[in-house]
C-alpha positions as CSV (number, residue, x, y, z in Angstrom):
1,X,90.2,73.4,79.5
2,X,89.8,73.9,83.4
3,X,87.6,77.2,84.0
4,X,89.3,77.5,87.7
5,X,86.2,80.4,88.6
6,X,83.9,77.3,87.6
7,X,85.5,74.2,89.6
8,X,85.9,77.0,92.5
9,X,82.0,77.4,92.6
10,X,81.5,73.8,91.7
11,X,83.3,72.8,95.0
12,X,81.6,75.3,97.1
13,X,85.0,77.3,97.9
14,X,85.1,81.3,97.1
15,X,87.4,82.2,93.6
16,X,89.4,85.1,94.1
17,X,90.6,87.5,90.6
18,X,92.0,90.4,89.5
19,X,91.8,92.9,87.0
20,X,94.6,93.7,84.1
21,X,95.1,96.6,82.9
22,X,98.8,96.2,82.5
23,X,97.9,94.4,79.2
24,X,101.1,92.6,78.4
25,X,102.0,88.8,78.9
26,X,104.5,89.6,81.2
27,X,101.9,91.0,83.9
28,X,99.9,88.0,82.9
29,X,102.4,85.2,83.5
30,X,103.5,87.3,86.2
31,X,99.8,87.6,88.2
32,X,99.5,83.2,87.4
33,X,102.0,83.0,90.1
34,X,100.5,84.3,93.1
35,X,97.3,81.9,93.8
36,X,94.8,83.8,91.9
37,X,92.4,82.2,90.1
38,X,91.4,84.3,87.2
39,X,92.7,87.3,85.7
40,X,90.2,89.6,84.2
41,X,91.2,91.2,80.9
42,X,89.4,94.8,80.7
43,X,88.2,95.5,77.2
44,X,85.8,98.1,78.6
45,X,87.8,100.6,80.4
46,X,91.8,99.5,79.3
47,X,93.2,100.9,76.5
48,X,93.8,97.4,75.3
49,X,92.2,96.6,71.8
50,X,91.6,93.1,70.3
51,X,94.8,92.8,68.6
52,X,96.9,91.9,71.8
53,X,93.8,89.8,73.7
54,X,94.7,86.7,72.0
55,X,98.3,86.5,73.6
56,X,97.3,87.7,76.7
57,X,94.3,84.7,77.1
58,X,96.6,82.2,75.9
59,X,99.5,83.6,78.8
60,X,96.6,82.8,81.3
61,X,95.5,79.6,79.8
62,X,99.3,78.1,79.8
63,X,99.7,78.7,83.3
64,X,96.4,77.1,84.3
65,X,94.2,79.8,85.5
66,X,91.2,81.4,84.0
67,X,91.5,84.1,81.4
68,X,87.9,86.0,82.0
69,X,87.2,88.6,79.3
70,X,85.1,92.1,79.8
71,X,84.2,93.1,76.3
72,X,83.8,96.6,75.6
73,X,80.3,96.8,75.2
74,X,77.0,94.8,74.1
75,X,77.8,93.5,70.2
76,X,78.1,90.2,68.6
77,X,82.0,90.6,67.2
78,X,83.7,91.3,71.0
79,X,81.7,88.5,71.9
80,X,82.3,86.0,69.8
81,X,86.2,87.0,69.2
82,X,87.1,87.1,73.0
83,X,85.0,83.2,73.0
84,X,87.0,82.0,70.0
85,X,90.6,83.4,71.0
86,X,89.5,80.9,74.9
87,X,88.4,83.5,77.1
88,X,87.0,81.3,79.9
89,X,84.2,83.9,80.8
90,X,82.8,86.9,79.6
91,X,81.9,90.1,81.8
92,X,79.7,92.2,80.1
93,X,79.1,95.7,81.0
94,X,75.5,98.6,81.1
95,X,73.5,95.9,81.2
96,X,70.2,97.4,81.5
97,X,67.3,95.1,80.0
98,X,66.4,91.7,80.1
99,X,66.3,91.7,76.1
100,X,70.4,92.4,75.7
101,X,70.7,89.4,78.4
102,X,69.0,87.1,76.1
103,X,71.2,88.8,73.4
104,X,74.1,88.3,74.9
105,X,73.1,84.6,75.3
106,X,71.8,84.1,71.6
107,X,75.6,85.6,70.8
108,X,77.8,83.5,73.7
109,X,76.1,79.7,73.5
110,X,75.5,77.4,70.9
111,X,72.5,75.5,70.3
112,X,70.2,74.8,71.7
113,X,70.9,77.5,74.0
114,X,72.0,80.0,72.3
115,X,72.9,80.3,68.8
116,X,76.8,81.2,68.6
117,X,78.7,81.1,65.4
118,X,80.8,78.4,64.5
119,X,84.8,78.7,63.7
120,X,87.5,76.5,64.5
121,X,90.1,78.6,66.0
122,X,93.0,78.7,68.8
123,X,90.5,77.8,71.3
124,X,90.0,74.7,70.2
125,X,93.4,73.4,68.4
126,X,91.6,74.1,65.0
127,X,89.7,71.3,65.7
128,X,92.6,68.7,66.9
129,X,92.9,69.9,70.6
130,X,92.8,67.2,72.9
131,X,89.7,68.9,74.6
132,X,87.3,68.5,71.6
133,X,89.2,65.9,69.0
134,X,86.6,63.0,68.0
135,X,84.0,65.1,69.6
136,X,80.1,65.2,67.5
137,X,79.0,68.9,66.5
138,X,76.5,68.4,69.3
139,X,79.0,67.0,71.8
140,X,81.2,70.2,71.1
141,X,78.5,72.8,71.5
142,X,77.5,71.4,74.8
143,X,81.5,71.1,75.9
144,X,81.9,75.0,75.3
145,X,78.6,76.0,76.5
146,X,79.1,74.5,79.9
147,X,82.6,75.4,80.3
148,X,82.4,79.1,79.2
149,X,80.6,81.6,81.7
150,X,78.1,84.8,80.7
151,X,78.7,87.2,83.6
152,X,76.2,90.2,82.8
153,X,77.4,92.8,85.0
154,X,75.3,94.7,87.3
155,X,76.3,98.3,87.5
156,X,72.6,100.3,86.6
157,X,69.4,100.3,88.5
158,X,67.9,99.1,85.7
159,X,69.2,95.2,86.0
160,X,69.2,96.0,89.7
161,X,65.3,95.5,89.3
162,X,65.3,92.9,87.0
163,X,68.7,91.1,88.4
164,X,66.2,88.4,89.4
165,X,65.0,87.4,85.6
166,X,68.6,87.9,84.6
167,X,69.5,85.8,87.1
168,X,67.1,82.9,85.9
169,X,67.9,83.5,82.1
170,X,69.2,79.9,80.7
171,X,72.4,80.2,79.9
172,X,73.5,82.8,82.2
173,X,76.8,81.5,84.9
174,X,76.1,84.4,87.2
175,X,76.4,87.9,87.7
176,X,79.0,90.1,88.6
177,X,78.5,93.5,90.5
178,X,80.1,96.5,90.0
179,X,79.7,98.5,92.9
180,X,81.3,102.2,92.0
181,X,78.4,102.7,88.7
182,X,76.0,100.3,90.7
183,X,76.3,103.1,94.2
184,X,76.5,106.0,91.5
185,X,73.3,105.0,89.3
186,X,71.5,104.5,93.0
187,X,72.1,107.7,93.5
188,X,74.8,107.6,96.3
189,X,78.3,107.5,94.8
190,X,80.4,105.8,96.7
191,X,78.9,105.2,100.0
192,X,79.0,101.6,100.1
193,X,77.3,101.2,103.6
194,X,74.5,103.0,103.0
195,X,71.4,100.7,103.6
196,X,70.4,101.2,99.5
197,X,73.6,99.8,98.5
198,X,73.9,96.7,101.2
199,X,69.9,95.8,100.3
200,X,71.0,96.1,96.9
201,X,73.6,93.5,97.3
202,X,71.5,91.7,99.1
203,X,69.2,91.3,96.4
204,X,71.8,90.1,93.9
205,X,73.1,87.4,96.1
206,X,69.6,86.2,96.7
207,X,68.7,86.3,93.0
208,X,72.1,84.1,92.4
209,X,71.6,81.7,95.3
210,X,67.9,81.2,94.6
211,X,68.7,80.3,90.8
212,X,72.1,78.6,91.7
213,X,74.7,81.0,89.6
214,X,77.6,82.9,90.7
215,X,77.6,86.0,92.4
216,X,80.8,88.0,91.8
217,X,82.5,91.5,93.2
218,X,84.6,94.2,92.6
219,X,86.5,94.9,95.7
220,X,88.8,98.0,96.0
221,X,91.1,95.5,98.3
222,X,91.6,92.0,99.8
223,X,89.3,93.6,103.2
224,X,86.4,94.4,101.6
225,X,87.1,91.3,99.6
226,X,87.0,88.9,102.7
227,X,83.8,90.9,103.9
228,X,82.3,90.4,100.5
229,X,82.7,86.5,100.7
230,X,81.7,86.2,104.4
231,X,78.1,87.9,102.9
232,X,77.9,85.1,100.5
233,X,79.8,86.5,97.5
234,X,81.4,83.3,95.5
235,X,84.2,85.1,94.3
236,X,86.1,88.6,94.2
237,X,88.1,90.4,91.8
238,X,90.6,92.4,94.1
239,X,91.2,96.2,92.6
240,X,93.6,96.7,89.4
241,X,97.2,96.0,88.9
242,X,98.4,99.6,87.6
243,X,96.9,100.6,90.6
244,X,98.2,97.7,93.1
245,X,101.5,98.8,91.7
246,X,101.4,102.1,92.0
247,X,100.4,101.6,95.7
248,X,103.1,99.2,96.4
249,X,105.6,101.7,94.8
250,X,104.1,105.0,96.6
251,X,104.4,103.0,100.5
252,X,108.2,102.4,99.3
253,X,108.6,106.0,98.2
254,X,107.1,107.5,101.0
255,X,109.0,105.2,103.5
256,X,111.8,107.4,102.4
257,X,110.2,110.8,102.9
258,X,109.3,110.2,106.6
């Protein structure tokens, strides 16, 4: 198991992602091709539901880069079958109180971090996967709790002004911003250079850096992406493919309209 968002951050070089929404393994296989690191599989806002996530972390995982999971909301079952089914990462959304962080931790690590239920399953072989076989109960829980990441999102001004305890919360791997509810929760949708927004940002990257996590972005595109990195971001996710494609496919349609 190589968590490519990890090994990016451990190295000191920025991760770059994006999100599925296409939700088949055909997009999936298709996206592990292009130099992206991570795929992000939207449990939140895709129609996809948990039957199909299995298939579609293991396409990512064959082709060596990092299945990252946003469960639908804050409950024990999304996160613990997107962990067991090798989701490399989980993004959880409406994070608003430093009690559903320590939640989500109790629910995503093992002890003596957290206290995450035990089942042998695809992630792990059943038990025989080279990864973990010969491995002692305690060996195992500390194997998955370093190489799994707990990415509470902030997207409310309520874990805006506590992003700083989230941010030191054991078992948290950093914290991923999502600027359209973040700028609409502020109170000014949308307007990403207004001096709220950018302080607000600033105050998320500082809370990562200071506590050594990392800081992660939605970016609409691969511009805003760059400027997003060159203010310290660790790594982007870069807009949606139904939406990439339906871009790519408009600029070809209206090149014959001209």
């Amino acid at each position: 198991m190589i968590n490519r968002l990890q090994e990016k951050f451990k190295q000191g070089k920025p991760s770059v992602g994006t999100f599925c929404h296409l939700n088949n393994t055909i997009a999936v296989d298709a996206l592990s091709h292009t130099g992206l690191d991570y795929v992000i599989l939207d449990m939140e806002h895709s129609p996809a539901l948990e039957p199909v996530l299995d298939p579609l972390v293991m396409a990512a995982d064959a082709r060596g880069y990092s299945p990252i999971v946003r469960v639908r909301d804050i409950q024990r079952s999304p996160v613990l079958k997107a962990l067991d089914v090798g989701a490399h990462g989980l993004i959880v959304p409406y994070v608003k109180t430093l009690d559903q962080v320590k939640q989500l931790v109790e629910w995503s690590k093992y002890k003596p971090v957290g206290d995450r239920g035990m089942c042998y399953s695809r992630v792990d072989g059943w038990n025989m996967g080279e990864d973990v076989r010969g491995m002692t109960p305690e060996e195992y829980f500390d194997f998955y709790n370093k190489n799994t990441l707990l990415l509470p999102q902030c997207e409310t001004v309520e874990a805006l002004e506590i992003v700083e305890q989230i941010a030191a919360t054991e078992g948290v791997g950093g914290i991923f911003v999502g600027p359209l509810d973040l700028s609409i929760s502020l109170g000014i949708p949308l307007q990403f250079e207004n001096p709220l927004f950018v302080d607000a940002l600033k105050r998320i990257l500082a809370a990562c850096q200071d506590n050594g996590i990392i800081s992660m972005c939605f970016c609409g595109d691969a511009a805003t992406g760059k400027k997003r990195v060159e203010q310290g971001f660790n790594s982007v996710a870069i807009g949606l493919d139904v939406m990439l494609l339906q871009g790519l496919y408009k600029s070809i349609a209206d090149s014959f309209t001209e």
